[in-house]
Each structure stands twice: as structure tokens, then as C-alpha cells.
C-alpha positions as CSV (number, residue, x, y, z in Angstrom):
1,X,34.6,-26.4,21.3
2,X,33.6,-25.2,24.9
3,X,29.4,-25.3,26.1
4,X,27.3,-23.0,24.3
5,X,25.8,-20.7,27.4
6,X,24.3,-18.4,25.4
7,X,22.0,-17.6,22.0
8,X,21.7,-14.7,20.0
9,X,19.2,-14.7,17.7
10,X,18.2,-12.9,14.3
11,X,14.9,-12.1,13.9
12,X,13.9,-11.6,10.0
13,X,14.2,-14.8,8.7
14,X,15.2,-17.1,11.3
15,X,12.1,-16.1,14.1
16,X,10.0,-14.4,11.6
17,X,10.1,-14.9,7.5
18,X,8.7,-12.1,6.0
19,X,7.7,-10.9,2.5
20,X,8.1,-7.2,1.6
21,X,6.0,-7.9,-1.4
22,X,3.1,-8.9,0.1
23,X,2.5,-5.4,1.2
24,X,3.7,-3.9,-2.3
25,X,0.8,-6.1,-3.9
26,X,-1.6,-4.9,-1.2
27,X,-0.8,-1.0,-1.4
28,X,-1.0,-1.5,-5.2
29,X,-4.7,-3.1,-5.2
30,X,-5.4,-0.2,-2.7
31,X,-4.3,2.6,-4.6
32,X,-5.1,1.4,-8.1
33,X,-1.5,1.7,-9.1
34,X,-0.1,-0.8,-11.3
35,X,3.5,0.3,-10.9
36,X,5.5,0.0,-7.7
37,X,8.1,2.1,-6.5
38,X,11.9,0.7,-7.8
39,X,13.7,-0.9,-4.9
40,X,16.6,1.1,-5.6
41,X,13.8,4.3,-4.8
42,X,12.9,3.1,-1.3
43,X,15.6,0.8,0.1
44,X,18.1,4.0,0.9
45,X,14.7,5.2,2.8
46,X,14.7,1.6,4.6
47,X,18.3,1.3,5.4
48,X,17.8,5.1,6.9
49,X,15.0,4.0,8.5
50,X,16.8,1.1,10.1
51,X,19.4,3.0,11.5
52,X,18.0,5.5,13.3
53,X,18.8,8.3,11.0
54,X,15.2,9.2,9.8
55,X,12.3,9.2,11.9
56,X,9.2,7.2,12.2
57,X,7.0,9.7,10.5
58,X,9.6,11.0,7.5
59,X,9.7,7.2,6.8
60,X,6.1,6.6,6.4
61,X,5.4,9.9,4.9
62,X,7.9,8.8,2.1
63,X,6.6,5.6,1.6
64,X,3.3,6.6,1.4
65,X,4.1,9.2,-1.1
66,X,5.8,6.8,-3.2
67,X,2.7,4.5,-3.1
68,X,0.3,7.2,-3.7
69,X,-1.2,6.1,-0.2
70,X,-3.9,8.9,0.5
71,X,-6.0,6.7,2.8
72,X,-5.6,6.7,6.5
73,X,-2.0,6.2,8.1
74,X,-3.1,3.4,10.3
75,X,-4.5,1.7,6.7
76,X,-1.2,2.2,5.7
77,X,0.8,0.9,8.7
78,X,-1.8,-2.4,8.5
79,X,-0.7,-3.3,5.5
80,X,3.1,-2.2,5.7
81,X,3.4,-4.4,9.2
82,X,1.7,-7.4,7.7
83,X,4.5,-9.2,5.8
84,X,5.5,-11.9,8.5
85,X,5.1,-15.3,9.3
86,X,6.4,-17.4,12.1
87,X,8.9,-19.8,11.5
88,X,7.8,-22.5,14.0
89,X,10.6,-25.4,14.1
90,X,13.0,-22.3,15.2
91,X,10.4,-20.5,17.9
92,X,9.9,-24.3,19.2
93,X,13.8,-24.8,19.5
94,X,13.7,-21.5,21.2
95,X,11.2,-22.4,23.8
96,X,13.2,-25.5,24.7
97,X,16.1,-23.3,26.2
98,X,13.7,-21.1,27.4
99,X,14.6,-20.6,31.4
100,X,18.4,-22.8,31.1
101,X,20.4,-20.9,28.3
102,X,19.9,-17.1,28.3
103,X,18.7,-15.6,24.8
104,X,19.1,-12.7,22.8
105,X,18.1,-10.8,20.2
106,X,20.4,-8.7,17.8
107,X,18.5,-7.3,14.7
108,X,18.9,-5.0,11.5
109,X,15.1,-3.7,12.3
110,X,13.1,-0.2,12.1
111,X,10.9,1.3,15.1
112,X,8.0,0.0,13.0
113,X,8.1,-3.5,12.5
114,X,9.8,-3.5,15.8
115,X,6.4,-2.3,17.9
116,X,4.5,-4.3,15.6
117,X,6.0,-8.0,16.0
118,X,6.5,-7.5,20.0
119,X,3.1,-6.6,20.2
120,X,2.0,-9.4,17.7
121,X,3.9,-12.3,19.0
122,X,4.2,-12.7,23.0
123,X,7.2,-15.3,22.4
124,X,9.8,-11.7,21.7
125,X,9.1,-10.7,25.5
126,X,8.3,-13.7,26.7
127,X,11.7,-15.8,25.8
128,X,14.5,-13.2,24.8
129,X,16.3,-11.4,28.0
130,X,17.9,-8.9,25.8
131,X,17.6,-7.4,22.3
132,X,20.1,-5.0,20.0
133,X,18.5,-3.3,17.5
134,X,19.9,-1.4,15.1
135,X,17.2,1.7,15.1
136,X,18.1,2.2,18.7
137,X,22.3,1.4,18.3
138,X,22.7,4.1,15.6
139,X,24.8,1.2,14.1
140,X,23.4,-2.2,11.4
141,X,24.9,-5.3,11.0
142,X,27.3,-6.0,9.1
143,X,29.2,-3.4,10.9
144,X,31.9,-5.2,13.9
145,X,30.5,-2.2,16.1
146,X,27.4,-3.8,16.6
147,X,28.4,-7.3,17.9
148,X,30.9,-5.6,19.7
149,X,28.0,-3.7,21.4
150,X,25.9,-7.0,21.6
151,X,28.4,-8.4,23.1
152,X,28.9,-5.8,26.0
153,X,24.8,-5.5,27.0
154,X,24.5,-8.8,27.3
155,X,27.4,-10.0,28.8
156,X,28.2,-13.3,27.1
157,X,31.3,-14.3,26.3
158,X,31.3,-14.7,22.4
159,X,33.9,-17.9,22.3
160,X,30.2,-19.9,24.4
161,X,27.2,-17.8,22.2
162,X,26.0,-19.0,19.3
163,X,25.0,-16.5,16.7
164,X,22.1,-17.5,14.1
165,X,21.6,-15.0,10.9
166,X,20.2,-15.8,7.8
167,X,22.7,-13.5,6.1
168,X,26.5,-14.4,5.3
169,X,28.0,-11.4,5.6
170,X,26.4,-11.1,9.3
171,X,27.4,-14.5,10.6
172,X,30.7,-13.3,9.4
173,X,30.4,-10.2,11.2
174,X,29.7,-12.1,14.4
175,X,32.5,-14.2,13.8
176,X,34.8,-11.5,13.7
177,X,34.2,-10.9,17.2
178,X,34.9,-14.6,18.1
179,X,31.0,-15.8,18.7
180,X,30.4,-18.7,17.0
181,X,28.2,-17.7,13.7
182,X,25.7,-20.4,11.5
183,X,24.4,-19.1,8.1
184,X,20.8,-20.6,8.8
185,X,18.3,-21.0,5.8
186,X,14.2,-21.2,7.4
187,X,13.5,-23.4,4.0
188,X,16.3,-26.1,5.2
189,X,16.2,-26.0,9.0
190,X,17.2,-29.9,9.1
191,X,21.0,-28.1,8.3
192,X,20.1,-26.4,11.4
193,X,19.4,-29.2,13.3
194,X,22.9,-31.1,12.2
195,X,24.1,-27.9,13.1
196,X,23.2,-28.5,16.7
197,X,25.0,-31.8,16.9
198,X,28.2,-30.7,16.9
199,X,27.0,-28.5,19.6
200,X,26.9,-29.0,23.7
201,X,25.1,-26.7,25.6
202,X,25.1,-26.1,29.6
């Protein structure tokens, strides 16, 4: 297997964990309701949301209808943005190639959380040269279309990038475009780091 010159990077789960639920419990307590909206209710709105085919505001006017939410929207957007942690051992690993392998960013992400974490978190402008996101692309992993356009903005050659998702389907999405793919799991990052054995990088 050639040098690794590049990395692309998932964000949700491999930079960031996050935790949908903690903002369920905490619109809940707020509101007084004791019954949340089903999944199967607000992940269509999510998956729309994600790609880019509804709009920042139908999106939170939805989900705060669902909740009941009648407090102010930036209440609301506190809690709803407030569901991540960082997942250090990868952000350190990061930070090691920082300034010799170029790295990337390729995420299934709204507008929302997307303004939030870069503004949270320096390490998203400070380390990554490039991102994809799938608000902006129109397009969400798994879909080929979306590496393929990964692939084109940042100008790596997919046979040298590594690919990190934390989702099956996606690494196998990235694989289909010839990058090299690892299904990574933040609870077991030591199969990360055996990972990285078999691995040179320039």
C-alpha cells in the first residue's frame, strides 16, 4: 500500500461524539413535557435539514413546534447545539499531522451545528484545509456523489487519503471511490491506533 498524503476526516463521532438526547431531556425539563417527539417524526426533518433542502428557520420552527418550545429561539438553539463532546485521543492525532499531511473534512452535517462547532472549537479552522458538507453539496453520504466531489475540491488522490467514518455504509462509500476507508469506533480508538500500523505516511 503506497504513503498516506492525505486525511479526510468525519466529524460526528470521530472529532466530536455527540448525544441528540441530551437536548431531548433538556427541551423536555424546559417545556414541562414528558413525551418527546418519535424519531421517526423529526429525523425526515433532520435528514432535510442536512441536505440542504429545508432552510435553517423551517427546521427550527419545526422542531420547536414539536417540542412545544415557546421560549426564545436562541434558548432553543442553546440547548439544540449543546450535544457534543470532544473526542481527544482523535483531535490529538489530528494535531500531530497538523502542517505535514494535508486534512479534510467531509461531513453529513446541518448549517446549525455546523456554525456552532466552528465557532466552539478553534481546532475545525485551525487544522482542516478543506471541508464537504453535505448542507452546502445538496448531496449526504452514503451517496458515491459526494466522495466523488470530496475528492475533486480537495485534490487528493483517493488510492494515498485515508478516510475515517464512524459509519459502515460511509467508509464503504468512500471505498467505492478507491480512498482507503476505516470503520473507526470513539469507544475503541486502540483499533484505531493498530489501524495506523499498517499505515506509512509522507
Amino acid at each position: 500500500m503506497p504513503p498516506v498524503n492525505a486525511v479526510i476526516f468525519d466529524i460526528g463521532n470521530v472529532l466530536l461524539t455527540f448525544d441528540y438526547f441530551i437536548a431531548e431531556r433538556a427541551l423536555l425539563a424546559h417545556t414541562g413535557q414528558t413525551v418527546a417527539p418519535s424519531i421517526e417524526e423529526l429525523h425526515p426533518h433532520r435528514m432535510a435539514h442536512e441536505s440542504g433542502t429545508i432552510s435553517r428557520e423551517e427546521f427550527v420552527r419545526i422542531v420547536r413546534e414539536a417540542f412545544a418550545h415557546d421560549g426564545p429561539e436562541d434558548h432553543f438553539m442553546g440547548i439544540w447545539t449543546r450535544i457534543f463532546e470532544v473526542n481527544t485521543p482523535m483531535v490529538e492525532w489530528a494535531r500531530t499531522l497538523h502542517g505535514k499531511t494535508p486534512l479534510y473534512l467531509l461531513s453529513n452535517i446541518g448549517c446549525i451545528h455546523h456554525d456552532h462547532i466552528f465557532e466552539e472549537y478553534d481546532f475545525f479552522s485551525g487544522l482542516f484545509h478543506d471541508g464537504v458538507y453535505s448542507y452546502k453539496a445538496g448531496v449526504m453520504k452514503p451517496e458515491r456523489r459526494i466522495f466523488e466531489l470530496a475528492k475533486d475540491q480537495f485534490g487528493v488522490d483517493p488510492a494515498t487519503t485515508l478516510y475515517i467514518d464512524d459509519l459502515l455504509e460511509n467508509v464503504q462509500g468512500a471505498e467505492s471511490v478507491g480512498f482507503i476507508g476505516h470503520h473507526y469506533d470513539p469507544k475503541r480508538h486502540d483499533l484505531f491506533e493498530a489501524k495506523l500500523k499498517s499505515l506509512s505516511f509522507l
